[in-house]
C-alpha positions as a Markdown table, in Angstrom:
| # | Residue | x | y | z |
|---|---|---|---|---|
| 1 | Unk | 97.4 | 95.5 | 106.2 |
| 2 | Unk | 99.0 | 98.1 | 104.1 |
| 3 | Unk | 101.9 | 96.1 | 103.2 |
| 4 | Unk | 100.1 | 92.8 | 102.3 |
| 5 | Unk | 97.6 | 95.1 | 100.2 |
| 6 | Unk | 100.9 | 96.6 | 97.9 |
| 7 | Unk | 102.5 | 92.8 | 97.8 |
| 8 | Unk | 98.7 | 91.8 | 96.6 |
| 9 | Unk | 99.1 | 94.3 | 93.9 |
| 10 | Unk | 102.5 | 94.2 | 92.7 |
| 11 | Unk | 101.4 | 90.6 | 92.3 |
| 12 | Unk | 98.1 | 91.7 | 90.2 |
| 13 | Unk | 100.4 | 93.9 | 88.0 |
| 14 | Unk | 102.4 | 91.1 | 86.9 |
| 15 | Unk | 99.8 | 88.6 | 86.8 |
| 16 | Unk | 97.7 | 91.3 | 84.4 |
| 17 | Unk | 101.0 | 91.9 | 82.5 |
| 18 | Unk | 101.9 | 88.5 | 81.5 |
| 19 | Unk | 97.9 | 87.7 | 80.9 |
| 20 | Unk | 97.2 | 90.7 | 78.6 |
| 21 | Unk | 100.7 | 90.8 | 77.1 |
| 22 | Unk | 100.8 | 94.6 | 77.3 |
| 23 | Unk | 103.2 | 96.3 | 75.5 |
| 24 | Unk | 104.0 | 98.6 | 78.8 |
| 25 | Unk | 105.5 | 97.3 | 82.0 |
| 26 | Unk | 102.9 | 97.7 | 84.0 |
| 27 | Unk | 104.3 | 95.7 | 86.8 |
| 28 | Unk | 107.4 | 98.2 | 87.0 |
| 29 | Unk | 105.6 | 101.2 | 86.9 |
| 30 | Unk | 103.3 | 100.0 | 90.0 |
| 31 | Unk | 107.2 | 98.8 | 91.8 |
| 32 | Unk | 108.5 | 102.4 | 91.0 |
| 33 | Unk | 105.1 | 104.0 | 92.7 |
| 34 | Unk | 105.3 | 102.0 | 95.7 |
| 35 | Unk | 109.1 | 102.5 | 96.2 |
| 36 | Unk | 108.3 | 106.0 | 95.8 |
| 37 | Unk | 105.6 | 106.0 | 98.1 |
| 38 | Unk | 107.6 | 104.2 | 100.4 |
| 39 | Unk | 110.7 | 106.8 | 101.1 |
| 40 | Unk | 108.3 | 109.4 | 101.2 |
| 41 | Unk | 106.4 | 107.8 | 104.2 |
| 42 | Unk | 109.7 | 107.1 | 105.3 |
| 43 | Unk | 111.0 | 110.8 | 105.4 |
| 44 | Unk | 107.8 | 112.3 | 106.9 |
| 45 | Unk | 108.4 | 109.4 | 109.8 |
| 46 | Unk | 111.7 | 111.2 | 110.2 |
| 47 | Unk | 110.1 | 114.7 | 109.9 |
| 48 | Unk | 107.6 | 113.9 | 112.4 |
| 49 | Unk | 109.7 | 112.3 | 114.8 |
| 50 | Unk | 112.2 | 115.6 | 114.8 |
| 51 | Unk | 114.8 | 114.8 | 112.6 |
| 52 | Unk | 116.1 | 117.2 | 110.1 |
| 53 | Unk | 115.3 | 116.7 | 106.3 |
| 54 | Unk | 116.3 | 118.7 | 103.8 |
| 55 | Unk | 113.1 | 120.5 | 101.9 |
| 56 | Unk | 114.9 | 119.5 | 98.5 |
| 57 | Unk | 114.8 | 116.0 | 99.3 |
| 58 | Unk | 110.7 | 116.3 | 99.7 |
| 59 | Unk | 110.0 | 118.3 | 97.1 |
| 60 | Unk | 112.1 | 116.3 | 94.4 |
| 61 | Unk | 110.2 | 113.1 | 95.7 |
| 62 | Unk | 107.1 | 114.7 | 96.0 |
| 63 | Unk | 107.7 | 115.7 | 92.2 |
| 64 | Unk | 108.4 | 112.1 | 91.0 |
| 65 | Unk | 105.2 | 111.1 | 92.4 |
| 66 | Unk | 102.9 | 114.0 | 90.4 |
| 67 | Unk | 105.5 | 113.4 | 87.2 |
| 68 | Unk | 103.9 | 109.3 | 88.0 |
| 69 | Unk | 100.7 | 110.4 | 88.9 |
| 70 | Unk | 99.7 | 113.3 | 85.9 |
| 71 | Unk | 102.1 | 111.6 | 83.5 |
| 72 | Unk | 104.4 | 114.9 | 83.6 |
| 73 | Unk | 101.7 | 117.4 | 82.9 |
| 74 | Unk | 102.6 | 119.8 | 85.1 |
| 75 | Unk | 106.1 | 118.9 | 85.2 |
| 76 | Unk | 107.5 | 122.7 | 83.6 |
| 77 | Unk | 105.2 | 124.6 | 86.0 |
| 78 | Unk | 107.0 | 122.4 | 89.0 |
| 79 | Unk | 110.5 | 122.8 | 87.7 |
| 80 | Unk | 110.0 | 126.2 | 87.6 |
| 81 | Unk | 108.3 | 126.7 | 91.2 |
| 82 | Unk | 111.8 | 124.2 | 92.3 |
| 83 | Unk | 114.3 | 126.6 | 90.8 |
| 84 | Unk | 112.9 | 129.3 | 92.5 |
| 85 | Unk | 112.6 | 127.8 | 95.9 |
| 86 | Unk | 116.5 | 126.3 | 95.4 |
| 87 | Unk | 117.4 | 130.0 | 94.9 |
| 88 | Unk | 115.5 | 131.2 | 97.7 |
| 89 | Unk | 116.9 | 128.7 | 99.9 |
């Protein structure tokens, strides 16, 4: 049902969109969210079933997502925190 449920929404977004006229495209924000959220289920599938993924992969998708989600407020905090790991690494 999860899949119908984020068809039924991307189909909301644009129905909303073309009914309020907005000014923002809300339909491609919502598209970018649920490709987003997509790979990442996608890589911790992989993760879970064994497979190696890279931490840098993760963390940089896992940072898009908060940078969608806050609207970038902590994005200088998480740069910072990724430079650090990337060195440690």
């Amino acid at each position: 049902f999860r899949k119908s449920g984020e068809i039924v929404i991307l189909v909301l977004a644009y129905v909303v969109q073309i009914a309020i006229a907005l000014p923002i495209n809300i339909f491609m924000f919502i598209s970018i969210y649920v490709c987003v959220m997509e790979v990442l289920s996608v890589i911790e599938n992989l993760d879970q079933a064994g497979l190696p993924v890279p931490s840098w992969i993760t963390r940089r998708l896992k940072k898009a997502m908060d940078t969608m989600v806050t609207g970038g407020e902590e994005e200088e905090h998480m740069e910072h925190q990724e430079h650090k790991e990337d060195t440690e690494e």
